[in-house]
Each structure stands twice: as structure tokens, then as C-alpha cells.
C-alpha positions in Angstrom: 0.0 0.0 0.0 3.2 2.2 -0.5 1.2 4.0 -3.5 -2.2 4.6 -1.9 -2.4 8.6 -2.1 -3.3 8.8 1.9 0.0 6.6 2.5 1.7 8.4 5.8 -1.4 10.1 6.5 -2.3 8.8 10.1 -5.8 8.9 10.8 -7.4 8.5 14.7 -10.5 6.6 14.9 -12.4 7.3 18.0 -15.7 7.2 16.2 -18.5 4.1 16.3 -21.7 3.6 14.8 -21.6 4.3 11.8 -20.5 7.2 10.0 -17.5 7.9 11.4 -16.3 3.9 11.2 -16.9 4.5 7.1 -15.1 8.0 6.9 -12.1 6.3 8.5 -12.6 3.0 6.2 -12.9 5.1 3.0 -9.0 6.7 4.2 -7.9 3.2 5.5 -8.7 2.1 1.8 -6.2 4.6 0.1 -3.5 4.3 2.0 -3.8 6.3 5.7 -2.5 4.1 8.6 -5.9 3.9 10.9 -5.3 3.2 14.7 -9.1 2.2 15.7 -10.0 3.2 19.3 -12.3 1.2 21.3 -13.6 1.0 25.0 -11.3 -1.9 26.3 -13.8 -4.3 28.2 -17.1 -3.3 25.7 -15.5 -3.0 22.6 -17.2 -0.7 20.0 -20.6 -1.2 19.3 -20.4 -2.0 15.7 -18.8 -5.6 16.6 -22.5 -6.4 17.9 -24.0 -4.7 14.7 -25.2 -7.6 12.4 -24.7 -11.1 12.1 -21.7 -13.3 13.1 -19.9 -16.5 12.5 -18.5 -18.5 15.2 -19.0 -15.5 17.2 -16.9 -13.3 15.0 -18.7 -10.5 13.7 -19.4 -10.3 9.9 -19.8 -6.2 9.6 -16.7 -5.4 11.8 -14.5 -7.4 9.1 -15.5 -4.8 6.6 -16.0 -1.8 8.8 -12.9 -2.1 10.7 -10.9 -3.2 7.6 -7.2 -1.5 7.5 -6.9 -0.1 11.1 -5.1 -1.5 13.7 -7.0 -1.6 17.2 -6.5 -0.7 20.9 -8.8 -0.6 23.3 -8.4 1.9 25.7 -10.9 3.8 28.4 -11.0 7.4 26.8 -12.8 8.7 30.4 -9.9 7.6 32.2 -6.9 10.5 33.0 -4.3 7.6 31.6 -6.8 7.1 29.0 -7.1 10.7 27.8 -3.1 10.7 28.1 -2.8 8.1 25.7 -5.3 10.1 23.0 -2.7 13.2 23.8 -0.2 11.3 22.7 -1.6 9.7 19.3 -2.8 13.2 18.8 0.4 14.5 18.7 1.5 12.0 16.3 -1.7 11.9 13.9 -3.2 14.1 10.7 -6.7 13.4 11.8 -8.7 12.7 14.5 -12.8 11.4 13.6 -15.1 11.1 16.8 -18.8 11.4 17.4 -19.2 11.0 21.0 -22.1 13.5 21.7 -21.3 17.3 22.1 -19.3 18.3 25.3 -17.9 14.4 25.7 -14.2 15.1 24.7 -14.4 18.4 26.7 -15.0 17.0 29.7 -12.4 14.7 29.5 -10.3 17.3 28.7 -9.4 17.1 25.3 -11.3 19.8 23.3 -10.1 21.1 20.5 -8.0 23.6 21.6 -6.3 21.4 24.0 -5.6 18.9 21.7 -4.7 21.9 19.0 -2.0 23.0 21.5 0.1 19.9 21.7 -0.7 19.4 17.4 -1.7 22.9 15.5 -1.7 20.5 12.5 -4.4 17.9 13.4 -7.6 18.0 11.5 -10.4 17.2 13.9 -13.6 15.4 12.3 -16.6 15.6 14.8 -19.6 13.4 13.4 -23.0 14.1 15.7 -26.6 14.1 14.7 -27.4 17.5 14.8 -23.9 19.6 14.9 -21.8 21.1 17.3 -24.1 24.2 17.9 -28.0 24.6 18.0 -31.0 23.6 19.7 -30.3 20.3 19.3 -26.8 19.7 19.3 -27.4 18.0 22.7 -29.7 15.5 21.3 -28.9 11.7 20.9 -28.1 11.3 17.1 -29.0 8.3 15.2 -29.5 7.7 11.7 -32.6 7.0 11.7 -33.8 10.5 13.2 -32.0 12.2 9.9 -34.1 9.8 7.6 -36.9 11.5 9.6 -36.1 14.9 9.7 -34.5 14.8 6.7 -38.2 14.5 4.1 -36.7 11.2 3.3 -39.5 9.4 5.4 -41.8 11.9 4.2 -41.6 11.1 0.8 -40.7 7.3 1.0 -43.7 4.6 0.6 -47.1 3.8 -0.8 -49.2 6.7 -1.3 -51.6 5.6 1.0 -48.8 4.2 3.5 -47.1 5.3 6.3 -43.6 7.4 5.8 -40.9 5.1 5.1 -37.7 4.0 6.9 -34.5 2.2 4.8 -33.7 -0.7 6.0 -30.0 0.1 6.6 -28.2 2.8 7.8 -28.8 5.6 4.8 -28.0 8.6 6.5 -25.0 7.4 8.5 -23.3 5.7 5.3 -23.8 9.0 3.5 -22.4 10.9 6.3 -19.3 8.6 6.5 -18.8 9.5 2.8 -19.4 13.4 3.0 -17.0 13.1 5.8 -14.3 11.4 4.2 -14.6 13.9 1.8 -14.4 16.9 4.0 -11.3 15.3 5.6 -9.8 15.2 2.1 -10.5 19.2 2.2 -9.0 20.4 5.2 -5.8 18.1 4.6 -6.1 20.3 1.5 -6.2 23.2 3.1 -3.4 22.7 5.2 -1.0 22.8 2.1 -2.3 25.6 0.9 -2.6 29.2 2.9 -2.0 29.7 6.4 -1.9 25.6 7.2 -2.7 24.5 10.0 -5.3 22.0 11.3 -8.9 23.1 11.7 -12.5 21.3 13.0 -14.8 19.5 10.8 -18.2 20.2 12.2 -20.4 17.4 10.2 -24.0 16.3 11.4 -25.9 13.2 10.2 -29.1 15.6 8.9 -27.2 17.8 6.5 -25.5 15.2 3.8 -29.6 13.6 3.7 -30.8 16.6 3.3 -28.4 17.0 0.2 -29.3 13.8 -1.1 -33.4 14.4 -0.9 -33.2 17.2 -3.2 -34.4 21.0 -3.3 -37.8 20.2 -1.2 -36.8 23.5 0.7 -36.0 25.3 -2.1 -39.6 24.5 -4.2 -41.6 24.9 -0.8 -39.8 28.2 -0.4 -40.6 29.4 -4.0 -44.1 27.9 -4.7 -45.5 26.5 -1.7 -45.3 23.2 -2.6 -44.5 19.8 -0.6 -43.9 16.2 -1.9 -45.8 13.2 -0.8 -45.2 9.8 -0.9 -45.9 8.0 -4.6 -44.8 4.6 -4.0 -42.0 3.7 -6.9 -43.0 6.2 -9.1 -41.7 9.3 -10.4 -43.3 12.6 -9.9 -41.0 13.8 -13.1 -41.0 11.2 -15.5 -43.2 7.8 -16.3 -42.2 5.1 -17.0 -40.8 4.5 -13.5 -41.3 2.2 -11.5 -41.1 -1.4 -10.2 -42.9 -4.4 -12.1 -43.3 -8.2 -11.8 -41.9 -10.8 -14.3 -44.1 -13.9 -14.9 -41.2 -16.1 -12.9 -42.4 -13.8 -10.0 -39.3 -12.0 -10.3 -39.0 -7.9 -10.1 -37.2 -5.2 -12.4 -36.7 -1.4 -12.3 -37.8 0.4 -15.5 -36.4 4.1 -15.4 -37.3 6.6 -18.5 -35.9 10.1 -17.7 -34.8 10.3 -20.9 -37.5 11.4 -23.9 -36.2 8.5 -26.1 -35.5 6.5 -23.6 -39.3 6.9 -22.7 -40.4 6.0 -26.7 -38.2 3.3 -26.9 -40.0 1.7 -23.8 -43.3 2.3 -25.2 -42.7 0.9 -28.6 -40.8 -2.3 -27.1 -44.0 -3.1 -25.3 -46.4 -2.7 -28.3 -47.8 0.6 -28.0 -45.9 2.9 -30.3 -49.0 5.0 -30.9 -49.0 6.4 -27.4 -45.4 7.9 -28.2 -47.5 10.0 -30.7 -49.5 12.0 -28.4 -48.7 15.3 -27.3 -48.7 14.7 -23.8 -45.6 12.4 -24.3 -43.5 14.5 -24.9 -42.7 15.4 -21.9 -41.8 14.3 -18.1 -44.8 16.1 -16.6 -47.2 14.8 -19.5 -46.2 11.3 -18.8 -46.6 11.5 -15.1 -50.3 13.1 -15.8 -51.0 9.3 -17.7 -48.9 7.4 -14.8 -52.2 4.6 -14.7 -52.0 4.2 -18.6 -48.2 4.2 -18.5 -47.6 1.5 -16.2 -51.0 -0.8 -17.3 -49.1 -1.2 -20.6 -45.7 -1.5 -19.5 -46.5 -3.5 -16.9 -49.0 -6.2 -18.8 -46.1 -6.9 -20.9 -43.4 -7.8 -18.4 -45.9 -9.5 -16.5 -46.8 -12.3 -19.6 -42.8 -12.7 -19.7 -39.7 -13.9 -17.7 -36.9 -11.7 -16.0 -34.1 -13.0 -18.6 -36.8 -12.3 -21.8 -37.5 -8.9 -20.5 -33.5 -7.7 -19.7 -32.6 -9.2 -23.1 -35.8 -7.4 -25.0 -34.9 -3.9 -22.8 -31.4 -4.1 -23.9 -32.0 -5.1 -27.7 -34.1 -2.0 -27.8 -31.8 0.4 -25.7 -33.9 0.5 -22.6 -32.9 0.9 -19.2 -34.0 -1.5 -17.3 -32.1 -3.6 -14.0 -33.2 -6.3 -12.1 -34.1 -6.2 -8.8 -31.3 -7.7 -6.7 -30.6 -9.3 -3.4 -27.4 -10.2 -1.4 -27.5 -13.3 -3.3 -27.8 -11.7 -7.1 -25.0 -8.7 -6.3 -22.4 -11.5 -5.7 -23.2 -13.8 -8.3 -23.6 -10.9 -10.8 -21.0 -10.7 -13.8 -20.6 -7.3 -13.9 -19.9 -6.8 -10.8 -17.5 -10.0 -10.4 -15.6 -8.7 -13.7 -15.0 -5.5 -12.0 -14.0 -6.3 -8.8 -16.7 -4.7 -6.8 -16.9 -7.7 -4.6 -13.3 -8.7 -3.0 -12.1 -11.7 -1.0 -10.0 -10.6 1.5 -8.2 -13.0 3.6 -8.6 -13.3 7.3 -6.9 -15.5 9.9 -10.4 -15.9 11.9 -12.9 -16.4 8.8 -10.0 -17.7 6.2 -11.7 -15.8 3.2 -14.2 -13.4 3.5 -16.7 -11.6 0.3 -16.9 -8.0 1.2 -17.1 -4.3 -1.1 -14.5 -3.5 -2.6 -13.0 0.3 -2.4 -15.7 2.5 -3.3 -13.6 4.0 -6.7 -10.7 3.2 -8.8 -7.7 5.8 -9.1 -5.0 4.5 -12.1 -2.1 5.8 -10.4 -2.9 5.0 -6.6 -5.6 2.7 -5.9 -5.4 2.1 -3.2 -6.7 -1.5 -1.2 -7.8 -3.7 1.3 -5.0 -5.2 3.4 -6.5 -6.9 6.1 -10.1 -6.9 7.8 -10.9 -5.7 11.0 -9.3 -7.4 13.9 -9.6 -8.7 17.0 -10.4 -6.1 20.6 -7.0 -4.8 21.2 -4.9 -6.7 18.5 -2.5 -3.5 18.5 -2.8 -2.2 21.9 0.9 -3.5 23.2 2.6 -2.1 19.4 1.0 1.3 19.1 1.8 2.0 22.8 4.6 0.0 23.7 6.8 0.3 20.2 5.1 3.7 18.6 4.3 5.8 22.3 7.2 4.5 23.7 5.4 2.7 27.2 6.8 0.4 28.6 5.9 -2.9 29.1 5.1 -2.6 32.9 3.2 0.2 32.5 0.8 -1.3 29.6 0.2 -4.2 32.0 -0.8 -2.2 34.8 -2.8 -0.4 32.5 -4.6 -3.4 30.9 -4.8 -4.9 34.7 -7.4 -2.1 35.8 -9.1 -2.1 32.4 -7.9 1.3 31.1 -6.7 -0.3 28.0 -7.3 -3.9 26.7 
């Protein structure tokens, strides 16, 4: 991993579910060297996210992939001495303990900015450093809320809508990583220096549901839930093969949209004037989807992908677990990875999330057991000794 482009870039992980574990993943992948930090007798609380095998937990291979771990009780005055001292040696420090936390332990920002003016601090909460709400318990699932994303998920005449995984926290881990990526930037360029990343779970969702704000502000207007379709553009929408299988049909492009049409027998529709455009088409949603849909329906999923792609449709099938790894595409390209691990032997997991020619980074190990580093990072990098580690570990400071 000599050429990934974060390669002597040392990153702090003090961070758990789940944002903050991805930011530092995404840098672990190109390159930084990540020391995870976790409470020594607990553990973080992603190794009891999700299923295990044999007691080893699946999502913590992936998660904590590329960072060595030590267990140490931040609370703790020796414990807070110990983040002192991998501050002084880091780039970049990710938590998301809740507002006031690291403070109280005395090791604010300023404190820690005192013993490195370089360090970039990355503090993931639910709400932000400042506000009404920054002392709120953030979860992910409170941003899907908040965010409209409930609002407009679901069946018209169902309830708002959760997603069933964690949405907002994944795409705050990669707005984070990004805005890591900015102020190592910025401390090559200007002044220097290290700064604090103030980043909240609401504000990347909020990005990602789209200018709601903006059209209520202007017109008045609020979205409501339509199920798989498109308020901008029909065809859209989900529909059942004869095999009882499911596809996606989208048609935001005009001749996408004919194309579809035609394919499924009705050519004539194409002709009238409403079909010309998004808005039209969603006006005749019912008519749209009858047609499209009769015709997947008296078909199977491999006659309907091969039809859509003969006639330059877009069109996907509807995938699970199963599909995504058995898929060709995405075996030819590597998207899926087996990474080998001394407690699993070989494990399937995503691969990095983008390919650079010249640096591309990789994975070069999975996450590891509680406290695989502890006695290396602060015995052979900090400079303890070993006495002092095993009085340490004795009264649970560190594991």
C-alpha cells in the first residue's frame, strides 16, 4: 500500500456507529495508517451490529478493515493521556461522541490543537456542534426523519418510510471522508494549519433528498409519498416478471421513454402530445404502467432484460445479497473482494468504493480482533513500557 495517495497520513478513529467507522474506512482504503480506538472491556458497538460466524462479527470485518485496534478507556486521566499522545502523532482525529464528551475529558479542541496545530479534527454528531439540538442523541434513523426522506418514502396511501440500513450514517461517513480530504487540502495551501470538521448526520440527507426547501420556499409546494414512481418522468417504477421475479424500469430520458413504449407494443401512445414530456407522462402514470407492466408480467426476467437491452432501454433487475455476488458485472470489475482473514480464512466484502490508475489504493486486512494493536501502538510507537501497559490493561484502562 506504499502507493495509496493517503499513505503516511495517520488517521485516529475514536468514532462508532456508523458514520464515522466508514469515513475512516474510505481513508484506511487509500492508504492512511488507521489506529481504531475502542472502549477496552465493551468494545465498540459496531462488533454487535449484524450477524456473526463463530462468534466473529461479519460487519466489523468490513468496517474495521485497514486499522489497527486498541482498546483503551477514553474517560480515564491515563486514557485521555494516551489520545494526547496519538494526537500528537496523527493528521486526523474522527469522533462522534455527543457534544461536550471530549471536553469533559479534557481534550477539546484547543487542548488537543495546543500539543498538534496541525491535526484536522472530524466531529460526526446528529445535529452539529451548535443549535437547539446539538445535545440531542443522534442516530440515523432521526435524519431519515427529519430529513423528508420518510416523508416522501412509501405507498401513497402508506405510512412514511424507513430504509432498511443505515442511509444517513453511510452518506455521512462518505461526506465526511470527503471533507477530511478538504481540510488536509487546506493545510497545504494558505496559512496551514489543522482546523475542526463540524459534520451532522441531517445535513449530507438533506443534500441527497433534493431541493424540497427550495420548491416549498418558492411555490409552496410539498412532496408526498408515490410509491415507486416518479413525480417527473413515467415510465418509472417497479414491475413483476411472470417467474415472480421484479425489475426497475427508469425513463428520464424522452427517447428512452419511446423506446419503452414501442418495445411493449404501444408505439401509438409515443404520438401523443402529452408524451413529450416528463410532466405529461406522469399526468397518464395509470395508462403508462397498465401497458408496461402487462407486458413484463406475460414474460420472464431474462426475456425482459434481453428485450430492454436489444431496444436500448434501461432497465435492472431487482437484486438481493445473493444476485449482487453472483452478478458478472460486478464479479468482472471487482466490486466484490475476498480478503483473507486469519479468523474467517476468506471473507466476500465491497470492494474500495472508486478506482484511481495511479494510486488505488486496497484492502490489506479486515478488522481485527479487541485490542490486537494495543501492546505495538503504545509500547513500540508511544514509547510505554511494558510494565506500565500491564498495569494499565490490569485495571481495564486499555485492553
Amino acid at each position: 500500500m506504499s502507493n495509496g495517495p493517503l499513505s503516511g497520513v495517520r488517521v485516529i478513529d475514536a468514532s462508532t456507529i456508523l458514520a464515522g467507522p466508514l469515513c475512516c474506512q474510505i481513508l484506511g482504503d487509500f492508504g492512511a495508517d488507521v489506529i481504531k480506538i475502542e472502549h477496552p472491556t465493551a468494545g465498540d458497538s459496531m462488533r454487535g451490529h449484524g450477524p456473526s460466524k463463530d462468534g466473529v462479527p461479519l460487519w466489523w470485518k468490513e468496517i474495521s478493515r485497514n486499522k489497527r485496534t486498541i482498546g483503551v478507556q477514553l474517560s480515564t486521566e491515563e486514557g485521555a493521556d494516551i489520545l494526547r499522545r496519538l494526537a500528537a502523532t496523527a493528521d486526523v482525529l474522527v469522533e462522534n461522541f455527543r457534544p461536550g464528551t471530549l471536553e469533559r475529558w479534557g481534550l477539546a479542541p484547543e487542548d488537543l490543537h495546543r500539543i498538534n496545530p496541525d491535526l484536522v479534527i472530524v466531529r460526526v454528531t446528529g445535529f452539529g456542534q451548535q443549535g437547539p439540538y446539538s445535545s440531542r442523541p443522534g442516530f440515523g434513523t432521526l435524519a431519515e426523519s427529519m430529513s423528508g426522506f420518510a416523508h416522501l418514502t412509501g405507498e401513497a396511501d402508506g405510512p412514511p418510510t424507513l430504509p432498511a440500513f443505515g442511509l444517513a450514517d453511510s452518506l455521512a461517513g462518505i461526506a465526511a471522508s470527503s471533507a477530511t480530504m478538504m481540510a488536509l487540502f487546506a493545510r497545504t495551501t494558505g496559512e496551514g494549519g489543522g482546523q475542526v470538521v463540524d459534520l451532522s448526520l441531517l445535513e449530507p440527507i438533506l443534500a441527497a433528498v433534493g431541493p424540497g426547501p427550495t420548491i416549498y420556499d418558492q411555490l409552496g409546494l410539498v412532496g408526498s409519498r408515490h410509491g415507486n414512481r416518479s413525480t417527473n418522468n413515467a415510465p418509472r417504477n417497479t414491475y413483476r416478471t411472470k417467474d415472480d421475479q421484479w425489475v426497475a424500469v427508469s425513463s428520464s430520458a424522452q427517447a428512452v421513454a419511446e423506446r419503452v413504449l414501442t418495445l411493449v407494443g404501444h408505439p401509438e401512445v409515443t404520438q401523443e402530445p402529452w408524451f413529450t414530456s416528463g410532466a405529461g407522462r406522469v399526468e397518464h402514470v395509470e395508462l403508462i404502467d397498465e401497458l408496461v407492466g402487462r407486458w413484463i408480467r406475460d414474460r420472464t426476467r431474462e426475456d425482459v432484460l434481453r428485450a430492454f437491452d436489444e431496444a436500448g432501454a434501461a432497465i435492472s433487475p431487482i437484486y438481493s445479497a445473493q444476485d449482487v455476488v453472483e452478478d458478472e458485472h460486478i464479479t468482472a470489475t471487482g466490486m466484490i473482494t475476498e480478503v483473507p482473514d486469519p479468523e474467517l480464512g476468506s471473507i466476500a466484502m465491497h470492494n474500495v468504493m472508486w478506482r484511481m490508475s495511479r494510486t488505488p489504493g486496497g484492502i490489506r486486512f479486515a478488522g481485527r480482533p479487541l485490542g490486537a494493536d494495543t501492546d505495538d501502538v503504545l509500547i513500540n510507537e508511544l514509547g510505554l513500557d511494558q510494565q506500565t501497559v500491564s498495569d494499565l490493561r490490569e485495571r481495564s484502562v486499555v485492553a
